[in-house]
VODO-61084 format. One record per residue (C-alpha): x, y, z; residue in one letter. Coordinates in steps of 0.05 Angstrom, whole numbers, m for minus. Each point is the difference from the previous one (the first is absolute). Example, Ala and Ser with C-alpha at 12.3 -4.5 7.8 and 13.67 -1.06 7.14 Angstrom:
BEGIN
X = 246, Y = m90, Z = 156, residuo = A
X = 27, Y = 69, Z = m13, residuo = S
This chain:
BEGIN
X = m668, Y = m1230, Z = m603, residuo = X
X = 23, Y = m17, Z = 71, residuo = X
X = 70, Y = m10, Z = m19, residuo = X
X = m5, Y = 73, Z = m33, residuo = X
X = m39, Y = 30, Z = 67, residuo = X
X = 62, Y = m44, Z = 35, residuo = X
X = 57, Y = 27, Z = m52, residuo = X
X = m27, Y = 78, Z = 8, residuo = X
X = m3, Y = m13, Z = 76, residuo = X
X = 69, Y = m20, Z = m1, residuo = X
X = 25, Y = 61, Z = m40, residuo = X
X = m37, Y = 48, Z = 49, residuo = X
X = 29, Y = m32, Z = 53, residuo = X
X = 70, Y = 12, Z = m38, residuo = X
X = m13, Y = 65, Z = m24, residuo = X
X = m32, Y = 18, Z = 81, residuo = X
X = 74, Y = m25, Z = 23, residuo = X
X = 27, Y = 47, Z = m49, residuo = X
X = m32, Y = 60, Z = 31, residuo = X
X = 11, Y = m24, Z = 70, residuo = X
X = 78, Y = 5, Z = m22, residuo = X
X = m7, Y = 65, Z = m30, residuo = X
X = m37, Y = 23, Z = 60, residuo = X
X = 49, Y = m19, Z = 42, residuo = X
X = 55, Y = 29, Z = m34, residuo = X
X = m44, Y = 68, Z = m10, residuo = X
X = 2, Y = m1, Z = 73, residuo = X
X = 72, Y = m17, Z = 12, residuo = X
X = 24, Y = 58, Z = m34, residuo = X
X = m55, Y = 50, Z = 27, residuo = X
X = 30, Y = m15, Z = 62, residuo = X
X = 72, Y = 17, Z = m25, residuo = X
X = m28, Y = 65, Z = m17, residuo = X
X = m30, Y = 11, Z = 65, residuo = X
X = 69, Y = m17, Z = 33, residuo = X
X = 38, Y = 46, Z = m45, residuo = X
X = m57, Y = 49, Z = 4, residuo = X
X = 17, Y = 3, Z = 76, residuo = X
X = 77, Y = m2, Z = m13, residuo = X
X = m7, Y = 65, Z = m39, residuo = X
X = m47, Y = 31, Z = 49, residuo = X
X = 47, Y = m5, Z = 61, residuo = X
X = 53, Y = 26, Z = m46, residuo = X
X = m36, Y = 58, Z = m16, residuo = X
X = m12, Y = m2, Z = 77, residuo = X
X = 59, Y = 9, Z = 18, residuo = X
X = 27, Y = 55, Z = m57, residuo = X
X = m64, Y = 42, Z = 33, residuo = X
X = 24, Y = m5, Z = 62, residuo = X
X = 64, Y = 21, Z = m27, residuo = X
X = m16, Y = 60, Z = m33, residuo = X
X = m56, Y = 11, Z = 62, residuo = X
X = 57, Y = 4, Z = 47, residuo = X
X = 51, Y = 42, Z = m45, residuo = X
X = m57, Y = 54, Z = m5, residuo = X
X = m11, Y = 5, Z = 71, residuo = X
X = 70, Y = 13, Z = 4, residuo = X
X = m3, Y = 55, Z = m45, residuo = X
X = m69, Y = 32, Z = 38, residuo = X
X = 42, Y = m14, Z = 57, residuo = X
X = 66, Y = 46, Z = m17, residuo = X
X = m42, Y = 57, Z = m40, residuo = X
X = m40, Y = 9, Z = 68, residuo = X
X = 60, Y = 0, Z = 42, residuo = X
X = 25, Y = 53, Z = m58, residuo = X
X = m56, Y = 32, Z = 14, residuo = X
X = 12, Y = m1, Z = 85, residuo = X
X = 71, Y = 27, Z = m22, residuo = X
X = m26, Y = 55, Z = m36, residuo = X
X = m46, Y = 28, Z = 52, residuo = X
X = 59, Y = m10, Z = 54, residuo = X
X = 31, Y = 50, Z = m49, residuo = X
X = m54, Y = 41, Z = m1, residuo = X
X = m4, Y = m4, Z = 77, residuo = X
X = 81, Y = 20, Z = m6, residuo = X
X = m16, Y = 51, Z = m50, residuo = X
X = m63, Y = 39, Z = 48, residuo = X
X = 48, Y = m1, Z = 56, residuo = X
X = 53, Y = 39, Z = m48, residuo = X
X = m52, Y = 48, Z = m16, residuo = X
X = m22, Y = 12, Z = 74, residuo = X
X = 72, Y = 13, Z = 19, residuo = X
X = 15, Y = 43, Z = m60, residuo = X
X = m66, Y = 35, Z = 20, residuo = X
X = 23, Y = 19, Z = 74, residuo = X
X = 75, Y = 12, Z = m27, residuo = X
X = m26, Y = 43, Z = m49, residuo = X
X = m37, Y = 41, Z = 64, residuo = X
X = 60, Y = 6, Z = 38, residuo = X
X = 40, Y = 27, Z = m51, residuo = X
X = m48, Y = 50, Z = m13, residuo = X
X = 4, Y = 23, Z = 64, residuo = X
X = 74, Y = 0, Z = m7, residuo = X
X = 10, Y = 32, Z = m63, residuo = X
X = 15, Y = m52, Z = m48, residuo = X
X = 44, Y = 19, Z = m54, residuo = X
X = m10, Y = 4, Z = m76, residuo = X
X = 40, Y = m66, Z = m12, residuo = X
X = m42, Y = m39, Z = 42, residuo = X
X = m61, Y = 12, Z = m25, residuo = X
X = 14, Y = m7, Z = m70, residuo = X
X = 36, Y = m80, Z = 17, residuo = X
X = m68, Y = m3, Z = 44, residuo = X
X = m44, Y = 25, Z = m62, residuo = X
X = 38, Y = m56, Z = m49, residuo = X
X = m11, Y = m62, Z = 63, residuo = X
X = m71, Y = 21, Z = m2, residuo = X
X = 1, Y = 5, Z = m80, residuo = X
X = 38, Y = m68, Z = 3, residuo = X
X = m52, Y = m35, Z = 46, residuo = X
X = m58, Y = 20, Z = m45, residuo = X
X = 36, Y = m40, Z = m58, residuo = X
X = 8, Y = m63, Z = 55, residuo = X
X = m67, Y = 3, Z = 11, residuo = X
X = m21, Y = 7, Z = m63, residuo = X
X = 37, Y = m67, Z = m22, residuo = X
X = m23, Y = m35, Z = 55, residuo = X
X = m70, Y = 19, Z = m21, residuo = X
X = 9, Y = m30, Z = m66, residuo = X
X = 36, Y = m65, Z = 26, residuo = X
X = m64, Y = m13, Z = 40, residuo = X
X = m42, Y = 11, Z = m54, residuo = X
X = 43, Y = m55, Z = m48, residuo = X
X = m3, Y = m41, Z = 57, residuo = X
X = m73, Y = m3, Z = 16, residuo = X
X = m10, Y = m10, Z = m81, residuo = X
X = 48, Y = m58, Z = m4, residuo = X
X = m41, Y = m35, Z = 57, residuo = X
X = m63, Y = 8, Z = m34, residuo = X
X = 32, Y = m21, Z = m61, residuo = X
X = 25, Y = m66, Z = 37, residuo = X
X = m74, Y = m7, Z = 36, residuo = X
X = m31, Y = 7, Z = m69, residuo = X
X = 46, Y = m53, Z = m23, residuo = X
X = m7, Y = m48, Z = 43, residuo = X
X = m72, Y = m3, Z = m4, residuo = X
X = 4, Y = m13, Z = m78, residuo = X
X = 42, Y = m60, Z = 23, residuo = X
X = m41, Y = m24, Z = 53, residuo = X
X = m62, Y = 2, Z = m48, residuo = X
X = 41, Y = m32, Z = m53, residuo = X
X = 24, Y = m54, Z = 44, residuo = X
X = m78, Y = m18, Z = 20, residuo = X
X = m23, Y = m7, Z = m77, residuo = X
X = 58, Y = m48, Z = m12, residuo = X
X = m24, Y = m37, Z = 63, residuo = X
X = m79, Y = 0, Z = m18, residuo = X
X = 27, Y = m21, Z = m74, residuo = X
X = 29, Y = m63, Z = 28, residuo = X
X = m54, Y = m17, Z = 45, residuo = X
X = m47, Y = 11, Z = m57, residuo = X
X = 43, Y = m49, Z = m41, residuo = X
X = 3, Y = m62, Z = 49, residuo = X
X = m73, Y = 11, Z = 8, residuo = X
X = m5, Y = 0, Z = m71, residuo = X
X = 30, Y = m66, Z = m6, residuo = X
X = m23, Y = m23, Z = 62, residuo = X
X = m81, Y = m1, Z = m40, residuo = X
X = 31, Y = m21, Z = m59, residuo = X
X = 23, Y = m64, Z = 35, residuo = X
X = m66, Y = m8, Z = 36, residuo = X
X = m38, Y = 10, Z = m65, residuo = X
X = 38, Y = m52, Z = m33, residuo = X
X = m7, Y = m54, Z = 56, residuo = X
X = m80, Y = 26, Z = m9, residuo = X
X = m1, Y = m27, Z = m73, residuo = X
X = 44, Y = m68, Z = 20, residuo = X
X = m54, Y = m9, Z = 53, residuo = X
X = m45, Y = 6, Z = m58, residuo = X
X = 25, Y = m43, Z = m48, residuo = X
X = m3, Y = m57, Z = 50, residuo = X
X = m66, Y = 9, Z = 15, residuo = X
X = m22, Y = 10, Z = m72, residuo = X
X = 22, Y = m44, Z = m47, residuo = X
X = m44, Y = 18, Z = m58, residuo = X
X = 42, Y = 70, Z = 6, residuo = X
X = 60, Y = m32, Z = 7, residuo = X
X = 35, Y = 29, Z = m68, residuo = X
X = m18, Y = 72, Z = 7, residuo = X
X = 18, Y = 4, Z = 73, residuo = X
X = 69, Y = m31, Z = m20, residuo = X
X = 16, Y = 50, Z = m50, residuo = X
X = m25, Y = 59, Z = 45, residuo = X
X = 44, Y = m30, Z = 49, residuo = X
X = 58, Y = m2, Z = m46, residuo = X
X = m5, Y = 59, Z = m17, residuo = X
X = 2, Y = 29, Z = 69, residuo = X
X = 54, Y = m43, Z = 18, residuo = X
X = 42, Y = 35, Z = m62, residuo = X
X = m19, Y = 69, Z = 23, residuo = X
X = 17, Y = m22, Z = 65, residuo = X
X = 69, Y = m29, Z = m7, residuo = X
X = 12, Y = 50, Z = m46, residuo = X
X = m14, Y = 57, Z = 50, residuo = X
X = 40, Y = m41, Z = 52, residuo = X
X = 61, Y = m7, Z = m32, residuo = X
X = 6, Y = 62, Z = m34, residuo = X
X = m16, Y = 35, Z = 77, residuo = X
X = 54, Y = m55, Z = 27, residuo = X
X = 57, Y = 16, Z = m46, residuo = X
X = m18, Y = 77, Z = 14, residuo = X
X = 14, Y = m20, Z = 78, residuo = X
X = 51, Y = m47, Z = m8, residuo = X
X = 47, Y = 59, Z = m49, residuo = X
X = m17, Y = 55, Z = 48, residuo = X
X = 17, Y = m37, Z = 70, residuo = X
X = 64, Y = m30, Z = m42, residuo = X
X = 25, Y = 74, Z = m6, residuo = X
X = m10, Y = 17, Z = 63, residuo = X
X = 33, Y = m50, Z = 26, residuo = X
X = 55, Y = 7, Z = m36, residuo = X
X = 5, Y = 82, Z = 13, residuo = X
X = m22, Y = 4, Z = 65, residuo = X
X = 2, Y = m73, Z = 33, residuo = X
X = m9, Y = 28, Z = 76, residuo = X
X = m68, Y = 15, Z = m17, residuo = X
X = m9, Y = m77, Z = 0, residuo = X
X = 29, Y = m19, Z = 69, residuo = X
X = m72, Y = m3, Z = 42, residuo = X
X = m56, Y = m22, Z = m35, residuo = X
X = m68, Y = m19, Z = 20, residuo = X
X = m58, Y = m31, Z = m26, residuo = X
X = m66, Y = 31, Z = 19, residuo = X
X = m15, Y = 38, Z = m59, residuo = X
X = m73, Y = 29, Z = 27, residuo = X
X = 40, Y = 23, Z = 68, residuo = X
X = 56, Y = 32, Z = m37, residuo = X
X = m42, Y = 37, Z = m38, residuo = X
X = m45, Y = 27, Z = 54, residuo = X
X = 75, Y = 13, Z = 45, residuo = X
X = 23, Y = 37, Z = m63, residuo = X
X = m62, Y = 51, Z = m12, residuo = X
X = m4, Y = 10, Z = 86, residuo = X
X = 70, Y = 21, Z = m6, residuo = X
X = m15, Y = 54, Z = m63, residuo = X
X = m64, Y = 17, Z = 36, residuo = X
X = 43, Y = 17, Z = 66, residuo = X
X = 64, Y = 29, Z = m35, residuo = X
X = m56, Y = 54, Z = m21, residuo = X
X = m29, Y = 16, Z = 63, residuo = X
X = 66, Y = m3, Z = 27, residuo = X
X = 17, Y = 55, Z = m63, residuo = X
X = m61, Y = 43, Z = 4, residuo = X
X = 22, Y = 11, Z = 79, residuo = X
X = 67, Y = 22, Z = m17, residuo = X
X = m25, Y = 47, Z = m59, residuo = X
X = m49, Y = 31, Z = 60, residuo = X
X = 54, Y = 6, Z = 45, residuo = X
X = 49, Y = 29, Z = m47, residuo = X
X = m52, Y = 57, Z = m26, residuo = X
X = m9, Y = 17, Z = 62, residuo = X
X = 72, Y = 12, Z = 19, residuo = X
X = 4, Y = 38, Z = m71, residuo = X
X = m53, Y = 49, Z = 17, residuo = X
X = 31, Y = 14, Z = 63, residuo = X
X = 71, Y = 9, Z = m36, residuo = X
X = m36, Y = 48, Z = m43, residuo = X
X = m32, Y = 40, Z = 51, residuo = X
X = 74, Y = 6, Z = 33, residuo = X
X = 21, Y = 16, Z = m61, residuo = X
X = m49, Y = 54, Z = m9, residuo = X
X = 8, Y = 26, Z = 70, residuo = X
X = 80, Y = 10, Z = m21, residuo = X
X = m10, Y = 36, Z = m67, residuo = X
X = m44, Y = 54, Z = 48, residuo = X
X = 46, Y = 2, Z = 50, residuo = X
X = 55, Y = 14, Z = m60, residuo = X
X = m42, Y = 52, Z = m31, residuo = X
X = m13, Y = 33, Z = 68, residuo = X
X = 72, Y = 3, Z = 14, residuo = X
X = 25, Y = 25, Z = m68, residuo = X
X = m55, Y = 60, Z = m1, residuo = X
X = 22, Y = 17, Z = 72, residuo = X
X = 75, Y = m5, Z = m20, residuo = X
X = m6, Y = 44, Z = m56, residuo = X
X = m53, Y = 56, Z = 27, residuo = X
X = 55, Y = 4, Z = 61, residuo = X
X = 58, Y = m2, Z = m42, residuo = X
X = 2, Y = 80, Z = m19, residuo = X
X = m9, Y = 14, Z = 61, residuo = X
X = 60, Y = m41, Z = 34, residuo = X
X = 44, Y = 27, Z = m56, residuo = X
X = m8, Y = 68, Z = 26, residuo = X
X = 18, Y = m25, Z = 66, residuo = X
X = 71, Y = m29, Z = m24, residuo = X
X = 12, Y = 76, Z = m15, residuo = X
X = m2, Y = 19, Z = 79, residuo = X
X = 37, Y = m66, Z = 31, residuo = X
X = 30, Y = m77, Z = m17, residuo = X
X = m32, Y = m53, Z = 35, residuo = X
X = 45, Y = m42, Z = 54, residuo = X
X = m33, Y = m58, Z = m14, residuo = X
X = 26, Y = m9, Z = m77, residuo = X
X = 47, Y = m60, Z = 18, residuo = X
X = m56, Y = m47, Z = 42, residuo = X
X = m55, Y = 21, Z = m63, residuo = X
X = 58, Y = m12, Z = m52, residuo = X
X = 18, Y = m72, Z = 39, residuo = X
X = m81, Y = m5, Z = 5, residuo = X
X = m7, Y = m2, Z = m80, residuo = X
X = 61, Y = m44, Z = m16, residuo = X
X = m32, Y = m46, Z = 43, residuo = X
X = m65, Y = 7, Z = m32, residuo = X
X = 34, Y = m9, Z = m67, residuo = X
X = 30, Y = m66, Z = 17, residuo = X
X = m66, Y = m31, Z = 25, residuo = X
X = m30, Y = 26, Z = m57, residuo = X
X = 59, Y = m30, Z = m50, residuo = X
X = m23, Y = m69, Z = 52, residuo = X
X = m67, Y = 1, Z = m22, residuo = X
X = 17, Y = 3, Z = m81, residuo = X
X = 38, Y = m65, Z = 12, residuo = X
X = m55, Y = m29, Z = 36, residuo = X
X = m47, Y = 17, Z = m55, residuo = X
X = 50, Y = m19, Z = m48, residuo = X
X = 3, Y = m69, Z = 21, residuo = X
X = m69, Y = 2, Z = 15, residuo = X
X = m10, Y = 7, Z = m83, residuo = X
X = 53, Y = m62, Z = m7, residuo = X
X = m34, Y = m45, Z = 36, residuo = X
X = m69, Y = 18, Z = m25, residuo = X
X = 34, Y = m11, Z = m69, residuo = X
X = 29, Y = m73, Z = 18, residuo = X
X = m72, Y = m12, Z = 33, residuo = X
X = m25, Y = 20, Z = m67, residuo = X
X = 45, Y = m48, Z = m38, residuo = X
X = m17, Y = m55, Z = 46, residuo = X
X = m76, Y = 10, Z = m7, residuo = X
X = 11, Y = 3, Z = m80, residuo = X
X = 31, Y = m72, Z = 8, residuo = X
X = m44, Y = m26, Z = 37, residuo = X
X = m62, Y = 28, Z = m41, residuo = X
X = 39, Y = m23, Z = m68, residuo = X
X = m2, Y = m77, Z = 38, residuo = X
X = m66, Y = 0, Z = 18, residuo = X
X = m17, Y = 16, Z = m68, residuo = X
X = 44, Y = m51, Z = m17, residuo = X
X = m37, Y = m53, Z = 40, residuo = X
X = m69, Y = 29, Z = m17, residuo = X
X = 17, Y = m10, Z = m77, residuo = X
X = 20, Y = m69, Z = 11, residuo = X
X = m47, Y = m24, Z = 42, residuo = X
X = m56, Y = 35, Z = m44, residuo = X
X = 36, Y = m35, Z = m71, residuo = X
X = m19, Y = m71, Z = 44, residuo = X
């Protein structure tokens, strides 16, 4: 019987070696996991930061689109004010029947300008909300993948400490020592199992990458807990950072309404003036022909041509907000890109 006790003691102290090795080797590759775990991380660091800094760009050139547009509104007031008091002194000089007709289309044509600018501000404050809305689906998305992988290594963190538990526990009880070894083999398969079907995952994706995009792989770190918490600070501020701008730009929206509101008045006031004086001032051209016809005539062809400068303005105005467009598509398309990717790890 003591050389039995002696043979079974042997064999447990075999079969405890056994588990020691597969121990060790559980942990060896949980910490490959944790060091490609942290390679992927600062690569998705550093695409964030990417696409963070491309779509501060874009905020960036719609709001000085936007400053443009209410420099040309400015322009545009000014225009009105001076068509205003040339309008006055022409009626005190008899304007003729020409001018007031070209002065009845500038005011006709104005109305349209405004009209379009009207709707380009509406499209634009749509596509930034659009954008805003988007990149808070991101930002949330990006979070869950990040709580999904902390969730996993804590997952297999307790599985590990859970099976050193029951190793501790078939030392200290023999009589147990055959059930403990088959619960621990059988974690030990679901372990390994989990491990290397996690570490092939890793290893495939990172092995793309690097071969698509290998200057995402130049700087590296290795604090996985510290890149994490440096990655959701920087989301956290890139929204503050948005939420000021969309403030800011509302603001300067209203006020390019109210301008605009103040101009389509002014426009209406002058049109109904124009044409409750115009019977009148054609039964003046009857009696006597202004003097003034060349300066008023010079007056309108200069008019014309600064109003022919503002179409090309607002013409290229609409081509760059189309190329912004573009751009924004491109860089929305890549982030879903990444998001897929990262979420198919």
């Amino acid at each position: 019987q003591i050389r039995q006790l002696q043979q079974k003691l042997s064999q447990h102290d075999d079969e405890k070696s056994l588990l020691r090795e597969r121990l060790n080797e559980v942990e060896l590759e949980l910490r490959k996991v944790l060091d490609d775990h942290a390679s992927t991380t600062a690569m998705y660091d550093e695409q964030l930061q990417s696409l963070i800094t491309e779509r501060d760009a874009i905020v960036e050139q719609q709001i000085f689109q936007s400053n443009e547009n209410q420099h040309e509104m400015k322009q545009l007031r000014e225009e009105f004010d001076r068509l205003k008091q040339l309008s006055a002194i022409q009626q005190s000089r008899m304007p003729s029947e020409e001018y007031i007709n070209s002065l009845h289309e500038t005011i006709e044509q104005q109305s349209e300008q405004l009209k379009r600018l009207n709707e380009n501000f509406v499209t634009l404050t749509s596509s930034q909300l659009e954008s805003q809305t988007e990149f808070d689906r991101q930002k949330k998305e990006i979070e869950e993948q990040m709580n999904n992988y902390k969730n996993q290594i804590e997952r297999l963190s307790l599985e590990r400490t859970n099976l050193l538990e029951d190793i501790q526990k078939s030392t200290a009880s023999p009589v147990q020592l055959s059930e403990n070894e088959k619960r621990a083999d059988d974690k030990l398969g679901k372990v390994n199992t989990k491990l290397k079907r996690a570490l092939q995952t890793f290893k495939d994706k990172i092995h793309r990458l690097v071969t698509e995009r290998p200057e995402l792989f130049t700087d590296v770190g290795e604090e996985t807990t510290e890149r994490f918490d440096h990655l959701i600070a920087t989301v956290e501020h890139q929204a503050t950072h948005i939420d000021i701008l969309q403030s800011e730009n509302e603001q300067s929206q209203e006020q390019l309404r109210n301008q605009i509101l103040e101009l389509q008045s002014s426009l209406d006031a002058c049109r109904y003036q124009l044409e409750n004086e115009r019977p009148v001032q054609g039964q003046q051209l009857v009696c006597a022909t202004p003097p003034s016809d060349e300066i008023s005539q010079t007056n309108i062809e200069n008019y014309e041509m600064q109003i022919r400068q503002l179409q090309q303005k607002l013409s290229q105005h609409d081509d760059e907000k189309s190329l912004l467009r573009e751009r924004l598509n491109e860089v929305e398309l890549e982030l879903r890109k990444v998001l897929d990717d990262h979420a198919s790890t």
